[in-house]
C-alpha positions in Angstrom: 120.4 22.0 -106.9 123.0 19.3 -107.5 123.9 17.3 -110.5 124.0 13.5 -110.0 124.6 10.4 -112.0 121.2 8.5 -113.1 122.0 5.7 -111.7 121.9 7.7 -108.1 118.9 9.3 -109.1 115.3 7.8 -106.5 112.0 8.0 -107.2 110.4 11.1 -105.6 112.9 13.6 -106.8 112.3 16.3 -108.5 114.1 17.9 -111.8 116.0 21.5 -111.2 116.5 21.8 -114.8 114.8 19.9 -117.5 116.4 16.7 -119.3 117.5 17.9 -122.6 118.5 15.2 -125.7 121.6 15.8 -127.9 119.8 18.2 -130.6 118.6 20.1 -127.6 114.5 18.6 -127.5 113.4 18.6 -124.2 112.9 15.0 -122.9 111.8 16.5 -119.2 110.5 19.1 -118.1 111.8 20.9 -114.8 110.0 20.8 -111.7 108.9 17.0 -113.0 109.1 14.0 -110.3 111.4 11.2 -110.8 109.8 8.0 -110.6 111.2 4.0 -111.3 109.7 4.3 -114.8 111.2 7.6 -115.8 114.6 6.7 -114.4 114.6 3.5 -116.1 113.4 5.2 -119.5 116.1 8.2 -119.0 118.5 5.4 -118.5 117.7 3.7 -121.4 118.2 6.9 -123.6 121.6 6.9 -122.9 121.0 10.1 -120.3 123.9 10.2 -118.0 123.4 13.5 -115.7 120.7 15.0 -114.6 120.1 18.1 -112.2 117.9 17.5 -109.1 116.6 20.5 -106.5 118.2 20.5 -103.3 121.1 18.1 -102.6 119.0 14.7 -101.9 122.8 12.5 -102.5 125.5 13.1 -100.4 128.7 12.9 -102.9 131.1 13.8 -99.9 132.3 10.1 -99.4 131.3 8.9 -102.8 133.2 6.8 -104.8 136.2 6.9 -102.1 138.9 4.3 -103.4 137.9 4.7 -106.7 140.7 6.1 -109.9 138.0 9.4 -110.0 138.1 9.8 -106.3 142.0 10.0 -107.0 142.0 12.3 -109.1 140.0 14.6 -106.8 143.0 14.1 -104.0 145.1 15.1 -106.1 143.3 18.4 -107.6 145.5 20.3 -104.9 148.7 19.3 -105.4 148.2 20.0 -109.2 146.8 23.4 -108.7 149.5 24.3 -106.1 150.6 27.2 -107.8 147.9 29.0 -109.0 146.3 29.6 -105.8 146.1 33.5 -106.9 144.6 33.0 -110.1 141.0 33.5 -110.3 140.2 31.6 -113.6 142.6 28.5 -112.5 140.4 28.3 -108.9 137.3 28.3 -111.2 139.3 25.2 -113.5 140.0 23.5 -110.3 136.6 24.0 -108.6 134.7 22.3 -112.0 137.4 19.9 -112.5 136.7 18.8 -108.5 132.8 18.5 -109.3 132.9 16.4 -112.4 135.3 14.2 -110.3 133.0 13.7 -107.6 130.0 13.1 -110.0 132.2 10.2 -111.4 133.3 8.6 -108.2 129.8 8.4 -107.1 129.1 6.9 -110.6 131.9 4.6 -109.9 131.1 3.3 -106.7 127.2 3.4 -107.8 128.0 0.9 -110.7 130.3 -1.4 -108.2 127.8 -1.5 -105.7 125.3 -2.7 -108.5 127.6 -5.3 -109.4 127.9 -6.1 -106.0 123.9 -6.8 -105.4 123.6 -8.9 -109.2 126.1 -10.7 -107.9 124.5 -11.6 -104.3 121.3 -12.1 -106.0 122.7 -14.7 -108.3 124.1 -16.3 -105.7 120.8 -16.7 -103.6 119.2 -18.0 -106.8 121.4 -20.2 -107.1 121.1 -21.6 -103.6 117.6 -21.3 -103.6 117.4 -23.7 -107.0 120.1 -26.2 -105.2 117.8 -26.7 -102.0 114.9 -27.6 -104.2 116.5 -30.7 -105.7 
């Protein structure tokens, strides 16, 4: 099971553990597959995690260059000294994962960016070579 941002997730995944809202109502079931629609609506309700089976998105480069991806270099140098305590590996270990979820969340939303902006672009060309 892994835990990716929603704008990472495809259509054909499936759910590892349901979609719960604030108060705790389930929005969707687990074992349900993702599709365009259901992204797009989970997206709209403000929905920024979800857990998926298996590990369909490979977060190992994600997000590299990124101020999250940063952080995550820097994890060992900051828990230098604790390499003995059991509850500061467990800090470091979760503190690791929620970076990694938001580098790939990072670079997700840049690459986005990056295809508006081509597609504008080609639009605009497009509507220039008509005239």
């Amino acid at each position: 099971m892994q835990k990716i941002p929603i704008n990472l997730a495809a259509p054909g995944m499936k759910l590892a553990k349901p979609v719960l809202k604030e108060g705790g109502m389930t929005i969707m079931a687990e074992g349900m597959e993702l599709t365009d629609s259901l992204i797009s609506r989970l997206g709209n309700m403000k929905i920024e995690r979800i857990t998926v089976q298996g590990h369909p998105v490979d977060m190992g480069g994600a997000g590299a260059g990124t101020k999250w991806a940063e952080r995550l270099e820097r994890l060992d140098v900051l828990f230098r000294s604790h390499t003995e305590d059991k509850w500061m590996t467990r800090v470091k270990v979760r503190m690791g994962q929620y970076f990694q979820i938001k580098a790939a969340a990072q670079e997700a939303k840049m690459q986005a960016m990056k295809d508006i902006e081509s597609s504008d672009e080609d639009e605009i060309e497009n509507d220039e070579s008509e005239v």
